[in-house]
C-alpha positions as CSV (number, residue, x, y, z in Angstrom):
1,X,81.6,129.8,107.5
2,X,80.7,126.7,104.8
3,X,83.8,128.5,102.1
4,X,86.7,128.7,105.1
5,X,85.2,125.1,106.0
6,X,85.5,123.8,102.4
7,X,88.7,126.3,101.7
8,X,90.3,124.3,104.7
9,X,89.6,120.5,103.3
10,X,91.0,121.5,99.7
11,X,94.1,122.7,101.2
12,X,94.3,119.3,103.7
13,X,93.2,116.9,100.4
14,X,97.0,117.9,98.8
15,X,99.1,116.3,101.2
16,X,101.9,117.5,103.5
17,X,104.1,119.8,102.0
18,X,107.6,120.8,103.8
19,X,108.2,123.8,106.1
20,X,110.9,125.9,106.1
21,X,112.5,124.1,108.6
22,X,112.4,121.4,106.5
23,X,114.4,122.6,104.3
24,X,116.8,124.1,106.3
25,X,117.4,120.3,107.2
26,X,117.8,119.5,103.9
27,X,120.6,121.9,103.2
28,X,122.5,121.2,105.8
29,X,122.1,117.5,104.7
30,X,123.4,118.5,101.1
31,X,125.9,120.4,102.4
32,X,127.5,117.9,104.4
33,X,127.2,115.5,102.0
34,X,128.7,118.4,99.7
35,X,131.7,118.5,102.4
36,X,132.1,115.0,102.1
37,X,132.8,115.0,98.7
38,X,135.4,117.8,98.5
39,X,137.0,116.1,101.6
40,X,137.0,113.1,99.8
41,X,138.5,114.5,96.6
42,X,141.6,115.6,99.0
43,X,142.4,112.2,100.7
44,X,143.5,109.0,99.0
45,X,140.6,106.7,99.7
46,X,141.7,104.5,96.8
47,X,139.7,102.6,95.1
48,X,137.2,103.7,96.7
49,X,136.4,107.3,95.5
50,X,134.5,106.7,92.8
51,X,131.6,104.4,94.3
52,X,132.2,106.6,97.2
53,X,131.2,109.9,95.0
54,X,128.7,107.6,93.0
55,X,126.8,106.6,96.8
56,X,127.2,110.4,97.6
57,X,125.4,111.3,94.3
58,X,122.8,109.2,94.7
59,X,122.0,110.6,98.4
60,X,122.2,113.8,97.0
61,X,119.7,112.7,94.1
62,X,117.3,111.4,96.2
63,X,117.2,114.4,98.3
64,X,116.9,116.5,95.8
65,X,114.4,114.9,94.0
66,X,112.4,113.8,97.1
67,X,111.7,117.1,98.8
68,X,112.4,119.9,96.2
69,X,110.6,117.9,93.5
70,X,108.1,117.0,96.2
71,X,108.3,113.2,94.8
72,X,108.3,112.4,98.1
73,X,104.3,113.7,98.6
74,X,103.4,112.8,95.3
75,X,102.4,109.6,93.3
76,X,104.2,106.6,93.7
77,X,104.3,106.6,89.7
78,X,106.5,109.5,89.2
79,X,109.1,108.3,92.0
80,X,109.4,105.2,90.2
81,X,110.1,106.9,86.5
82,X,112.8,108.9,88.5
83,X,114.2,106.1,90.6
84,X,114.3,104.2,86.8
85,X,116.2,107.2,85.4
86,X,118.7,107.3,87.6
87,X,119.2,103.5,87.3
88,X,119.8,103.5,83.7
89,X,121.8,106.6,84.1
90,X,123.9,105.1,86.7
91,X,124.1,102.3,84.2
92,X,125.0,103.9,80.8
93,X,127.8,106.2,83.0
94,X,128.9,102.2,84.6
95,X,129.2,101.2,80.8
96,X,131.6,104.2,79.3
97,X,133.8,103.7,82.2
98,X,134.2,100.1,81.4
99,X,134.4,100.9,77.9
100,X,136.8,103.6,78.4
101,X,138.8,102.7,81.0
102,X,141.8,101.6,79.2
103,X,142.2,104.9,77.6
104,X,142.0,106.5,81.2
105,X,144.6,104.6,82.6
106,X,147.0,104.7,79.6
């Protein structure tokens, strides 16, 4: 009785992890999101398709990173070296278009 007891509080002490269902959620999230960017792709939003896909990306990111990385049941130290990634990602990829954009539009 005493190893199912202490068998039971090990498994308990890691956290919540998700259920299939979970994830079933989560890919019809993505795929949406997914949709949304192939639909977007199709109609003339403008100036607005790129920090539309950028917003999309970052959804998607966060997502991804959150429940199949399991950041989201983890430390809040790894989150943050991920959340900083993606900031100076987004920022270098912010800086080449700047850089580059005259040679994109010529």
């Amino acid at each position: 009785m005493s190893t199912t007891t202490e068998h039971d509080t090990e498994t308990t002490s890691h956290g919540h992890h998700p259920t299939p269902g979970d994830y079933v959620q989560i890919f019809g999230v993505l795929f949406l999101l997914t949709a949304m960017e192939v639909g977007a792709s199709f109609i003339d939003v403008g100036p607005l398709f790129l920090p539309l896909l950028i917003i999309l990306m970052v959804i998607k990111f966060a997502l991804v990173a959150g429940w199949f990385m399991h950041l989201k049941y983890d430390i809040a130290t790894y989150t943050q070296f991920m959340v900083g990634g993606l900031l100076l990602a987004l920022g270098l990829f912010g800086v080449v278009l700047l850089v580059f954009s005259d040679a994109v539009q010529a």
